[in-house]
N, C-alpha and C positions, 0 to 999 in steps of 0.2 A: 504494500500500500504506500500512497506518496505523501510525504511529509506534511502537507498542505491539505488530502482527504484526511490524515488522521488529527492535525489540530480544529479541521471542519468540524471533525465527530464530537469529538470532545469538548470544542463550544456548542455545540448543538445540544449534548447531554445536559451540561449545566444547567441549557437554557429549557429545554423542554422539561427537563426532571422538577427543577424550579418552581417553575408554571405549572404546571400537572399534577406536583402536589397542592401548591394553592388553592388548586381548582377543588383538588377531592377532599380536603381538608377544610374548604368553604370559608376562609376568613373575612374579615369583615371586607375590606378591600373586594374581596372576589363577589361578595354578593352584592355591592354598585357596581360592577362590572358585569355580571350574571342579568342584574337587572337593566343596565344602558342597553346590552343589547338583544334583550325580549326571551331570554332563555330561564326554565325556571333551575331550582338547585340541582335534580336530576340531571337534568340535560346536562349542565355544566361540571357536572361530578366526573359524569361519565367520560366528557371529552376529554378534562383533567387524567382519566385514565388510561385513556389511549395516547396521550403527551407521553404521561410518564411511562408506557410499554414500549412506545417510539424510543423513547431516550435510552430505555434499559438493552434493545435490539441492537441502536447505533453502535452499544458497546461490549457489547456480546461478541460482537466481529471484527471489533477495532482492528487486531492483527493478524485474522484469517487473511489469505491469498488464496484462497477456493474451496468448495465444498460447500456445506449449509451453515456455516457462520458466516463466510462474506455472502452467501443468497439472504442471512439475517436481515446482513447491516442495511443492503438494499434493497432489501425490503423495506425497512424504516424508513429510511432517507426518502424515498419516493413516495410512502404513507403521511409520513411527514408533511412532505410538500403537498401532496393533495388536501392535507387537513387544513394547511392553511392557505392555501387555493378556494376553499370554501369557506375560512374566514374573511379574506378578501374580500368576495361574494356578499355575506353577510353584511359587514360594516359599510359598504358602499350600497345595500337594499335598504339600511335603519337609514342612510342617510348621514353618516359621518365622513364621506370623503374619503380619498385620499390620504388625508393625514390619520383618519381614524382605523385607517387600513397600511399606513404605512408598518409598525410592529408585524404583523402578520405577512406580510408581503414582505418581506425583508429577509424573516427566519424560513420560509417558504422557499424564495431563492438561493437562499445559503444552506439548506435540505437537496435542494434539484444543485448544486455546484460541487456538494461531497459526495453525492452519488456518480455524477460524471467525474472527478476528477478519479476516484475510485475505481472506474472502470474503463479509463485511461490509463492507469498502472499495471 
């Protein structure tokens, strides 16, 4: 793997493990955020749990070179970016823009850039 897909991973892990537990953990932060954008505590439990299963994949395969750990990692990375591919989606339906969709779009992109750079190596 290339030095650059595995620092990917590993800001990606922090970042989704982070987030993901927030989410399942419900703090008070996450529930003005659950609520900004029309989701109730379930809904946002659950997505918090597929962060955090993303982030746990990412690193499952950190240093596979083939077989069903790097099929893991990318499988995350690409789950990844489609979850927030549909955060995107969302925050620009509620009507917060671009900026309210930048977070999302951002780790989205840096998901879709470890999974290619990964299979570039």
């Amino acid at each position: 793997m290339s030095a650059v897909a595995a620092i990917l991973s590993l800001a990606l892990f922090l970042a989704f493990l982070t987030s993901g537990l927030q989410k399942v953990f419900f703090s008070t932060a996450m529930s003005a955020a659950a609520e900004h954008v029309g989701f109730t505590k379930a809904a946002f439990q659950r997505i918090g749990v597929l962060e955090a299963l993303g982030a746990v994949g990412l690193v499952c395969g950190l240093s596979a070179t083939g077989g069903f750990w790097f099929l893991v990692n990318d499988l995350a990375a690409w789950c990844l970016a489609a979850l927030m591919g549909g955060a995107v989606v969302v925050h620009i339906r509620r009507g917060h823009g671009i900026k309210g969709a930048a977070p999302a779009l951002v780790l989205g992109l840096v998901a879709l850039l470890e999974a290619i750079f990964r299979l570039m190596a």
